[in-house]
C-alpha positions in Angstrom: 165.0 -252.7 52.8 167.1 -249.4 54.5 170.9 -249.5 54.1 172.7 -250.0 57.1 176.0 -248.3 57.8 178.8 -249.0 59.4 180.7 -246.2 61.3 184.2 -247.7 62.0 186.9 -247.1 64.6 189.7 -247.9 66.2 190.6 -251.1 68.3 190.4 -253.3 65.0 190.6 -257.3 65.6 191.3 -259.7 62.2 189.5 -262.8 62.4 188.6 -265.6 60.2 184.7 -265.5 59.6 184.5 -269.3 58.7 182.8 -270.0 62.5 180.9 -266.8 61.9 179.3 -268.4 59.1 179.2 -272.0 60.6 175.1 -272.8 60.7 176.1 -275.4 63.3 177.0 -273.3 66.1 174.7 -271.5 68.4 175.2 -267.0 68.3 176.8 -267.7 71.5 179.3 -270.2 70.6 179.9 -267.2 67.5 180.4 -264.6 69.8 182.2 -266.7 72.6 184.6 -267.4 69.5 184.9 -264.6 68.3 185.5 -262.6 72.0 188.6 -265.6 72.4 189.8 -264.8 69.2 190.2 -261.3 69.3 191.9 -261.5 73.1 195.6 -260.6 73.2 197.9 -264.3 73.9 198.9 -263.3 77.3 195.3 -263.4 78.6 193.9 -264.9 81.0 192.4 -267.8 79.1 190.2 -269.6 81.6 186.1 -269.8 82.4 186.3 -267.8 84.7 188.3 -264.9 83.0 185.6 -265.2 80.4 182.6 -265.1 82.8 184.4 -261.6 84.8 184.7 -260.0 81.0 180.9 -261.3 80.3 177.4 -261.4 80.8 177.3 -264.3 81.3 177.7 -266.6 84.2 180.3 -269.2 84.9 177.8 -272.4 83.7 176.8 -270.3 80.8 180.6 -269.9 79.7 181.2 -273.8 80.1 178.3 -274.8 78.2 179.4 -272.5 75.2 183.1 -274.0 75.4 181.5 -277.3 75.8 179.5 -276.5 72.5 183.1 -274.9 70.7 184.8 -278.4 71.5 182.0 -280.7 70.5 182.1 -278.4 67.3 186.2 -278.5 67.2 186.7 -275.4 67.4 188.0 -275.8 70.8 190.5 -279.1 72.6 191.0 -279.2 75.7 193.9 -281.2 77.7 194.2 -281.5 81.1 197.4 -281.0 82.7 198.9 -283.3 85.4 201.8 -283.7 87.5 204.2 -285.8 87.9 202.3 -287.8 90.1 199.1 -287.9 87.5 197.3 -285.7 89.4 195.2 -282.9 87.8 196.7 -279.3 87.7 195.1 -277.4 85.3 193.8 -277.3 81.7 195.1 -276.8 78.6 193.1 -275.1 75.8 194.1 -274.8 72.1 191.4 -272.6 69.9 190.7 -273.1 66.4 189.7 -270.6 63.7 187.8 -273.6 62.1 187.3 -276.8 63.3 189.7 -279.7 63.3 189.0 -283.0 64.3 189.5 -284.2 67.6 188.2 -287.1 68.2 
């Protein structure tokens, strides 16, 4: 088998490879991952931020985050008001799973 080289540059991101190596998760749910991870804190954390820096659609984004919580890489809380009423979502991302159920 050839060699194959890396050429490296700038615009470095430090991750955990545990989910890279997690057999359990789809390559999307990998890359998904890995594009969350490597996304400064004060983004725009939501499907449809994802889906406008993607490929992919909207569906395709909330199947994969589906995928990333069923896997626990990913929890989700929703956010309600002080009359219970549903305002937004919450998300907390893991660099390896954790139990949620």
């Amino acid at each position: 088998m050839g060699k194959m080289r890396i050429e490296k540059t700038k615009n470095y991101t430090v991750m955990s490879k545990y989910h890279l190596r997690d057999r359990t998760l789809s390559l999307k749910a990998k890359g998904l991952l890995s594009v969350i991870l490597a996304l400064p804190d004060s983004w725009d954390y939501t499907i449809a931020g994802l889906a406008a820096i993607s490929r992919e659609g909207i569906d395709t984004i909330r199947r994969t985050i589906n995928e990333l919580e069923d896997a626990g890489y990913i929890c989700r809380v929703p956010v309600r008001d002080e009359r219970g009423r549903y305002i937004d979502t919450d998300y907390t991302v893991y660099e390896q799973p954790r139990d949620h159920r």
